[in-house]
C-alpha positions as CSV (number, residue, x, y, z in Angstrom):
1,X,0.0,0.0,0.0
2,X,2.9,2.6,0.3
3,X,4.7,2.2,-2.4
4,X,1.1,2.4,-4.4
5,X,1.0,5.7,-2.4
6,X,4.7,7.2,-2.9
7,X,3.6,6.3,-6.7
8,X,0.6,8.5,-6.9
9,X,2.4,11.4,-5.0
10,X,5.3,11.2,-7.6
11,X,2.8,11.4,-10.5
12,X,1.2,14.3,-9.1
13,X,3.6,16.0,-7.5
14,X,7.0,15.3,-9.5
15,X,6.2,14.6,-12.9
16,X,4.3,17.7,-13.1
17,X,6.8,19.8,-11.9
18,X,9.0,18.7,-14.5
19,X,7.1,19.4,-17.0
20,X,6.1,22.8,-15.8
21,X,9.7,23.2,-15.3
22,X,11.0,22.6,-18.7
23,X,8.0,25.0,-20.2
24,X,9.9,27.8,-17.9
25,X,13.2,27.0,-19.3
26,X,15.7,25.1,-21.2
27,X,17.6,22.6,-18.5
28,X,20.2,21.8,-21.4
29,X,20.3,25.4,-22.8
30,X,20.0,23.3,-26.6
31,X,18.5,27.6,-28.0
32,X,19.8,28.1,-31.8
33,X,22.0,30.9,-31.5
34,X,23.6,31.9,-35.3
35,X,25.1,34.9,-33.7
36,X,27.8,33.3,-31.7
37,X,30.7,31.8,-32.7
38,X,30.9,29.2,-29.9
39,X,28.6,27.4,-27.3
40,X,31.3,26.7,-25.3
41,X,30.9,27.5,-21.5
42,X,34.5,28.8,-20.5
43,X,35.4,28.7,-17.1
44,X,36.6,31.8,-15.3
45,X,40.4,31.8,-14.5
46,X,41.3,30.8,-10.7
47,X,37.6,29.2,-10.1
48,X,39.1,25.6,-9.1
49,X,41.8,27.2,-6.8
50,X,38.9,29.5,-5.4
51,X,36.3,26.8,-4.9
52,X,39.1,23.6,-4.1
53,X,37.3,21.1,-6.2
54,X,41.1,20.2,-7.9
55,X,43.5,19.2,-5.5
56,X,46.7,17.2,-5.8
């Protein structure tokens, strides 16, 4: 009986949200842009050393 339960909560609570969720936005950000010459993301200089996620 509770999983039958957590089931209907996701469908009406989760799945919705996701869907209402990629109508807002783009998670991917997959927009055409002709205008730009790159969709790369660069990373700002120094942000590993700043935030410690590379370490030796």
């Amino acid at each position: 009986m509770r999983n039958f339960l957590l089931a209907v909560v996701y469908l009406l609570v989760v799945v919705p949200a996701g869907f209402v969720a990629r109508l807002v936005r783009d998670p991917l950000d997959r927009a055409v842009r002709p205008e730009q010459d790159s969709y790369w993301h660069y990373t700002p200089v120094g942000r590993a050393a700043v935030t410690g996620s590379v370490t030796r």
